[in-house]
N, C-alpha and C positions, 0 to 999 in steps of 0.2 A: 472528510475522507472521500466524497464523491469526485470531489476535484483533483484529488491527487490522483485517482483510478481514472478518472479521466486523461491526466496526464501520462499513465503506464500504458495506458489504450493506444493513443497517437505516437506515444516514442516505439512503437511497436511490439508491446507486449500482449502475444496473442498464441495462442494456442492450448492453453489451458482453461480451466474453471480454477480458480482460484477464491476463494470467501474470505474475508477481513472482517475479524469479530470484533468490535469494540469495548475491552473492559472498562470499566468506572475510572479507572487510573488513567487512561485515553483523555477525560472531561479535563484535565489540567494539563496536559499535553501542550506545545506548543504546535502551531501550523509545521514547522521545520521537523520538529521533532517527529509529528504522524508520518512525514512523508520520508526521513531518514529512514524508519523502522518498516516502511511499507515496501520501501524498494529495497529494503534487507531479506525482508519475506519474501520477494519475487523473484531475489537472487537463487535464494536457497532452495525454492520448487524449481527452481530452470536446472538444477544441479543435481 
């Protein structure tokens, strides 16, 4: 998750505090899958 946040940081997502809770369902997540659902949730606060 660090590295996806890292990746919203530099594509220019700023202006917010935004927090990413990780449930237990996350632990089988794939890499693609955290980051689909992370920039779902950063759509949906920009909105």
């Amino acid at each position: 998750m660090k590295a996806i946040t890292d990746e919203l940081i530099l594509e220019g997502t700023v202006g917010a505090d935004i927090v990413f809770r990780a449930l237990p369902k996350a632990a089988q997540a794939s890499f693609a899958e955290l980051r689909r659902e992370m920039r779902r949730a950063v759509e949906r606060a920009r909105s």
